[in-house]
C-alpha positions as CSV (number, residue, x, y, z in Angstrom):
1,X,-24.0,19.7,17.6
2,X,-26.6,19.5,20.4
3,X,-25.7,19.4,23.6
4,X,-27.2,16.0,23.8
5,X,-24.8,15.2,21.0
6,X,-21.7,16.8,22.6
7,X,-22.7,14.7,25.8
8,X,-22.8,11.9,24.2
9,X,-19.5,11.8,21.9
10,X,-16.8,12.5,24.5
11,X,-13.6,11.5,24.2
12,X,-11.8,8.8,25.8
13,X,-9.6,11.3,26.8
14,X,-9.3,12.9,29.7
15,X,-8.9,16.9,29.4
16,X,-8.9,19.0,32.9
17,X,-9.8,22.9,32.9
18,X,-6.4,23.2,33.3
19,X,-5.3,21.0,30.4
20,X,-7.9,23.1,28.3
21,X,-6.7,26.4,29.1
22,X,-3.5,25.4,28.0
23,X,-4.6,24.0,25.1
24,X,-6.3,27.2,24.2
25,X,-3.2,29.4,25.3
26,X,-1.2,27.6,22.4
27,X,-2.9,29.0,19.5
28,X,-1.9,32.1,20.6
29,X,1.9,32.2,20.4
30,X,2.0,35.8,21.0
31,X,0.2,35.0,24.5
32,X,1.7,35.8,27.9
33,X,-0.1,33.1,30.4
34,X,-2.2,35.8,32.3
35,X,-5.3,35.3,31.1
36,X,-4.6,31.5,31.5
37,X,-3.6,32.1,35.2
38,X,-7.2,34.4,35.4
39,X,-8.9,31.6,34.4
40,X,-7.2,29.0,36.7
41,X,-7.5,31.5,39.9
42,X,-11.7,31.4,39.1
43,X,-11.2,26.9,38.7
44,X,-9.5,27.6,41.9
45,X,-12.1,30.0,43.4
46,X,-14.7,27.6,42.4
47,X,-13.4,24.5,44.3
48,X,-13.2,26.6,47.3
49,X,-16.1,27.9,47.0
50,X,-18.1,24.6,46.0
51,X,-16.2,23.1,49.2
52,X,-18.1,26.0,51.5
53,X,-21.2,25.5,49.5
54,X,-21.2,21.7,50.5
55,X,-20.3,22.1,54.2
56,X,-22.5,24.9,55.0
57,X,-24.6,23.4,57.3
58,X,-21.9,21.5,59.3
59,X,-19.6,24.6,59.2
60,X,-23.3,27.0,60.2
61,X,-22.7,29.6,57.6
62,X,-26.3,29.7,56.5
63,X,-28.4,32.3,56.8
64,X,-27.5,36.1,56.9
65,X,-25.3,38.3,58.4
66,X,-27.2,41.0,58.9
67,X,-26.0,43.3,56.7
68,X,-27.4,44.4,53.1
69,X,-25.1,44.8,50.2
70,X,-25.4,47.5,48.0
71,X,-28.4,46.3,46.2
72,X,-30.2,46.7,49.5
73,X,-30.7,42.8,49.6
74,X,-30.1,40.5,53.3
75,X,-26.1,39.4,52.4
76,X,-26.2,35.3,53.1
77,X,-23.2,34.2,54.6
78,X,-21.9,32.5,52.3
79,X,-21.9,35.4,49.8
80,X,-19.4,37.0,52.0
81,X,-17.1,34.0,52.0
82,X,-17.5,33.6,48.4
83,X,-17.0,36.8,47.6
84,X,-13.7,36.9,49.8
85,X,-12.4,34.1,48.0
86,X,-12.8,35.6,44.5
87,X,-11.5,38.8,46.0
88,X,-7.9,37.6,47.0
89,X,-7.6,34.6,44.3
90,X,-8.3,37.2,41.8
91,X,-6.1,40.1,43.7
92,X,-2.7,37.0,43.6
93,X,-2.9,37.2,39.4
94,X,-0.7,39.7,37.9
95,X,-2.8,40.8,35.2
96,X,-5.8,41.4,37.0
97,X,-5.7,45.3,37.3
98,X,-9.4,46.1,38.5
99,X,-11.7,43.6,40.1
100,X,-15.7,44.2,40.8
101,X,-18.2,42.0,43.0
102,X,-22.1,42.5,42.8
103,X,-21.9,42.5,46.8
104,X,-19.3,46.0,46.5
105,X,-20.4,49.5,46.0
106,X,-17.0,50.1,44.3
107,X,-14.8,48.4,42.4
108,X,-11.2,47.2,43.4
109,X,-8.7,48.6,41.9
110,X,-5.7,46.3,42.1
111,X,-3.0,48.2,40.6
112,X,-2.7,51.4,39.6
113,X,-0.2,51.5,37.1
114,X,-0.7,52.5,33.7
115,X,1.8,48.7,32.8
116,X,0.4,46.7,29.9
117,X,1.2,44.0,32.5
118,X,-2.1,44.7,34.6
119,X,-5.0,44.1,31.3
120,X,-7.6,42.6,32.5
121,X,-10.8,43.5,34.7
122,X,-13.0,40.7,36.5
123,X,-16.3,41.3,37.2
124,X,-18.1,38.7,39.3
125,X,-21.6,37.7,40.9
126,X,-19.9,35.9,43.9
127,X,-22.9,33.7,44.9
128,X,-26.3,33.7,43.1
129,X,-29.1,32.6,44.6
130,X,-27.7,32.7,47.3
131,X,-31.3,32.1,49.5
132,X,-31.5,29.2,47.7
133,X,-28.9,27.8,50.2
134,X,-30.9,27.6,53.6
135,X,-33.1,24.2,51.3
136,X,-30.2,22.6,49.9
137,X,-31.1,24.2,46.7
138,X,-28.7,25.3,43.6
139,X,-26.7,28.1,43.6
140,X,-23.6,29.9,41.4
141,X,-20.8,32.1,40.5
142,X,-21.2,34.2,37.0
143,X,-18.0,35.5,35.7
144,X,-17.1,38.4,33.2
145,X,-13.8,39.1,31.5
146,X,-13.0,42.4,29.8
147,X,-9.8,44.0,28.7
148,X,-8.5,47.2,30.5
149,X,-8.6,49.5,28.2
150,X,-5.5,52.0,28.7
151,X,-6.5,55.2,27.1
152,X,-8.8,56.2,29.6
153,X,-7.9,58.2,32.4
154,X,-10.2,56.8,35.6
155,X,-9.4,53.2,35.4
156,X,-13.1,52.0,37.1
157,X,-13.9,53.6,33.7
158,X,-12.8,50.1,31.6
159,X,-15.4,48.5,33.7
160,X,-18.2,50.3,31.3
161,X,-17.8,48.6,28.2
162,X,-20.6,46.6,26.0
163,X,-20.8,43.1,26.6
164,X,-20.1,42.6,23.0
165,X,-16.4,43.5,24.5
166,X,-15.9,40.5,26.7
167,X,-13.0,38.6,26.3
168,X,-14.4,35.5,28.6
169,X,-17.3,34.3,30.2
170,X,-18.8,31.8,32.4
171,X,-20.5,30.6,35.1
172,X,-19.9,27.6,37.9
173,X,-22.9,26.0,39.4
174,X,-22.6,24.4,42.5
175,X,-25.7,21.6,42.2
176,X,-25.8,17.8,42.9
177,X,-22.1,18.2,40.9
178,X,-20.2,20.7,40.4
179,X,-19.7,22.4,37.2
180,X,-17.5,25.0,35.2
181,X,-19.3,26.5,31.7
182,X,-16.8,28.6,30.1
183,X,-17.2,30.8,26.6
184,X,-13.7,32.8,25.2
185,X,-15.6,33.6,22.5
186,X,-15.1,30.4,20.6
187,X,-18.3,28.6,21.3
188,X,-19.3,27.0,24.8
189,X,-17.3,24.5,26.7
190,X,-18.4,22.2,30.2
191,X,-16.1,20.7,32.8
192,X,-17.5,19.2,35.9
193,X,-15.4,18.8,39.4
194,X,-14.1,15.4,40.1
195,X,-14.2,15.7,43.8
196,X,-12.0,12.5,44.0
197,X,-9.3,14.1,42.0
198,X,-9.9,17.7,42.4
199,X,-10.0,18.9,39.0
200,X,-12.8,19.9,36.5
201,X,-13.2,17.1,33.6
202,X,-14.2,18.4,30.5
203,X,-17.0,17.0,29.1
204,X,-18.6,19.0,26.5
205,X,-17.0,21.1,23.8
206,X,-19.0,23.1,21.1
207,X,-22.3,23.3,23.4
208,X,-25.6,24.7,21.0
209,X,-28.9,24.6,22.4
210,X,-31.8,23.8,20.6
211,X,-34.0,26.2,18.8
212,X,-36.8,25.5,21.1
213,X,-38.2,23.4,23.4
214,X,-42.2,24.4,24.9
215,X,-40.4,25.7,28.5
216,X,-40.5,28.8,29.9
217,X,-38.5,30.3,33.4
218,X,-39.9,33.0,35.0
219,X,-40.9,33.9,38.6
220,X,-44.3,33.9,37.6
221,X,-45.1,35.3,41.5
222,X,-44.8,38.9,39.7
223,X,-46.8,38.1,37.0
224,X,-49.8,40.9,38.0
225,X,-46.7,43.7,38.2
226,X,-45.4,42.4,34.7
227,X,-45.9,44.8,31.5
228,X,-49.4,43.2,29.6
229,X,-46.5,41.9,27.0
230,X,-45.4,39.3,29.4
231,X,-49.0,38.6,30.4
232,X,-49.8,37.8,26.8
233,X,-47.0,35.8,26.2
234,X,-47.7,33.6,29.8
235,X,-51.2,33.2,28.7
236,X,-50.3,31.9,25.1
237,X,-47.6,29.8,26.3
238,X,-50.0,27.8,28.9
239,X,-52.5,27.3,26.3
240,X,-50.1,26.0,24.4
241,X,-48.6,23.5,26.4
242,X,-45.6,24.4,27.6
243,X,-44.0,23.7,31.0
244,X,-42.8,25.7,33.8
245,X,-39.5,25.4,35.4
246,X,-37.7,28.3,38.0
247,X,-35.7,27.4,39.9
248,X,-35.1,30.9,41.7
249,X,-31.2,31.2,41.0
250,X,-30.0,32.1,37.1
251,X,-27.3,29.8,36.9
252,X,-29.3,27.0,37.7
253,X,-32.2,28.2,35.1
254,X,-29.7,29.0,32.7
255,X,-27.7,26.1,32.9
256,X,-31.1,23.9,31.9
257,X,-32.1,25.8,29.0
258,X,-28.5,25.9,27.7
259,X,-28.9,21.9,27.8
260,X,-32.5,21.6,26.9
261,X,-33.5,24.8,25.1
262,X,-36.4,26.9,26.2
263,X,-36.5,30.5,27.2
264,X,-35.5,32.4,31.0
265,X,-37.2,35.8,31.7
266,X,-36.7,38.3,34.0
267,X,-39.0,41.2,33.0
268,X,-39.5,44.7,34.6
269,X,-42.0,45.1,37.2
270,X,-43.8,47.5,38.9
271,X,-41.4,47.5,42.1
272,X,-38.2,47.1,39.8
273,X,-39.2,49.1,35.9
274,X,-36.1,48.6,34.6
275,X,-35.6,45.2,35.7
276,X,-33.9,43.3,38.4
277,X,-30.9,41.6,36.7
278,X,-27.6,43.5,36.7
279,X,-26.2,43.7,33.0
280,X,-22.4,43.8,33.9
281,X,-22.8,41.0,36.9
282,X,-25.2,38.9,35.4
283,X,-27.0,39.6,32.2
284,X,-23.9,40.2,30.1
285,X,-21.8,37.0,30.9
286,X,-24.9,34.9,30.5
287,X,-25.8,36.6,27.2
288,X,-22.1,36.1,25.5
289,X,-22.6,32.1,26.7
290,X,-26.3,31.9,25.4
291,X,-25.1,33.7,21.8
292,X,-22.0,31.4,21.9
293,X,-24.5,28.4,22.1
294,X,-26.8,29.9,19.3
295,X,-29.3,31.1,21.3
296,X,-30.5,35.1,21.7
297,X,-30.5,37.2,24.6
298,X,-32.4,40.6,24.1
299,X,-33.7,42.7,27.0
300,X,-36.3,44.0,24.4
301,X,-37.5,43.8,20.7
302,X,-34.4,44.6,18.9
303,X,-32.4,45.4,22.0
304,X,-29.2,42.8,22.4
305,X,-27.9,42.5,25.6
306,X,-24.6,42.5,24.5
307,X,-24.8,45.8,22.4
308,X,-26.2,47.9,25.4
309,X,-23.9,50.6,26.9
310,X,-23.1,50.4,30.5
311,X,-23.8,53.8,32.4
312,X,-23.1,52.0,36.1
313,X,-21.4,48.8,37.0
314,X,-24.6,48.2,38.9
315,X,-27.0,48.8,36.1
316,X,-30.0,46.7,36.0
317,X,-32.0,45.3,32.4
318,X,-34.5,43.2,31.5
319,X,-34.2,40.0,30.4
320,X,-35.6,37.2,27.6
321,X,-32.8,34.9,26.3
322,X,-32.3,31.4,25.4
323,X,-33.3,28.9,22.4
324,X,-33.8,31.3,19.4
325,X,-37.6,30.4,18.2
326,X,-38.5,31.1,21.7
327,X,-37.0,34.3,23.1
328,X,-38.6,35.5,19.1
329,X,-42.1,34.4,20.5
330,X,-41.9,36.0,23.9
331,X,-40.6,39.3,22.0
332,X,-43.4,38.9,19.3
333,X,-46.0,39.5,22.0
334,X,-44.4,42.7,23.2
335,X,-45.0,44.6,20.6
């Protein structure tokens, strides 16, 4: 099914996030409700969070606070109040043991037990594209889910597993609506926020993206400082037609190509040679939802994302994924 197609056949029937979750949490009869009340603290995170994102000029929380964070990048203020709000929903749920923001040097670890209670970590990108706030332009919260793995001794130490090891994924992108795209591994599902009502409608389950669509998404302002791969690629795709869309915040670009197909780059440069996406923050959640859809996500020829090994929490890759035929083409040129 297309995401046209999913679009287009939903159910008369109303199903909230909520509703869903629990739907899910009943084919597990051997489930607790933890992960189901993970989940639900990120819906709630993301109301809160959408709510900020909407009064952020009338509240005057634009602009930055002066600070860097530890990527050495201006934090926005509304970074800081998203990522306090992720921070203490997340730190309420019982079997959230570690929890780790983009904007933190370290991770948090909640508990220090060793209780099969506390198994699961949260990683998070709190608010990306985050400058994109000051023109009313899109802007997002990428979530990753992995299990706590007991038997080793330093517990930050869970945080460095393969994205192939997520148990959830998802991002909520806060545009002209509001929406929740979640993947537990059994194929991509969309809710978007009923501000009336206050809960997230479903209304796509099943998402795939199409094999390809003639679109590219790249900052194309680095193109000089891009390896002569890239170059080549750029050059072929212009002369053969196809369109340019960034929009300067990866949810946003994501979120279009996982709808209309197409192919989002972010390739190493001369300033940043390994690239300037974090794989546990960004590139990993985004790749489990892209595979999920039936798209590919590679951060070279015959590199998955999702098969890399994390050395940092704040490790940075390259990155080509979305409709299948067309992260192949951009790869093809790379040689």
């Amino acid at each position: 099914m297309t995401a046209a197609d999913a679009l287009s056949s939903r159910s008369t029937d109303i199903v909230t996030l909520q509703a869903h979750i629990l739907q899910q949490q009943a084919r597990h009869p051997e489930a607790t409700g933890q992960f189901s009340w993970i989940l639900s603290a990120l819906s709630i995170s993301a109301k809160m969070i959408s709510s900020h994102v909407r009064r952020a000029r009338l509240d005057d929380v634009l602009g930055t606070v002066g600070n860097q964070n530890v990527q050495g990048e201006q934090q926005q203020k509304l970074d800081v109040i998203a990522n306090e709000i992720l921070l203490r929903t997340l730190g309420g749920r019982e079997g959230v043991s570690i929890v780790a923001s983009e904007e933190n040097e370290e991770p948090v670890i909640l508990r220090e037990d060793d209780s099969a209670e506390r198994k699961y970590c949260v990683m998070f990108d709190p608010l990306d594209g985050s400058s994109n706030l000051d023109i009313c332009g899109s802007v997002g919260t990428i979530f990753s889910i992995l299990r706590k793995d007991r038997r080793l001794r330093e517990p930050k130490e869970s945080l460095l597993q393969p994205g192939a090891q997520q148990v959830a994924a998802g991002y909520v992108l806060y545009g002209s609506s509001t929406v929740f795209v979640l993947t537990i591994g059994l194929g991509v599902d969309m809710f978007v926020l009923d501000p009336a009502y206050g809960a997230f409608i479903r209304v796509a389950q099943g998402l795939k993206m199409p094999a390809k669509n003639k679109c590219y998404s790249v900052n194309e302002g680095n193109r000089l400082s891009f390896p002569e791969g890239y170059r080549n690629y750029l050059t072929w795709a212009q002369e053969q037609g196809y369109s340019s869309r960034y929009v300067g915040a990866m949810v946003a670009d994501v979120h279009r190509i996982l709808l209309q197909g197409g192919v989002f780059m972010y390739p190493p440069t001369k300033k940043a040679p390994k690239g300037k996406l974090r794989l546990m923050y960004e590139a990993n959640p985004m790749a489990m939802l892209i595979e999920q859809a039936g798209g590919k996500a590679l951060a070279g020829p015959g590199q998955r994302i999702l098969d890399i090994q994390p050395t940092d929490i704040h490790q940075r890759v390259p990155v080509v994924l979305g409709s299948s035929e067309e992260v192949e083409r951009v790869i093809g040129k790379l040689g």
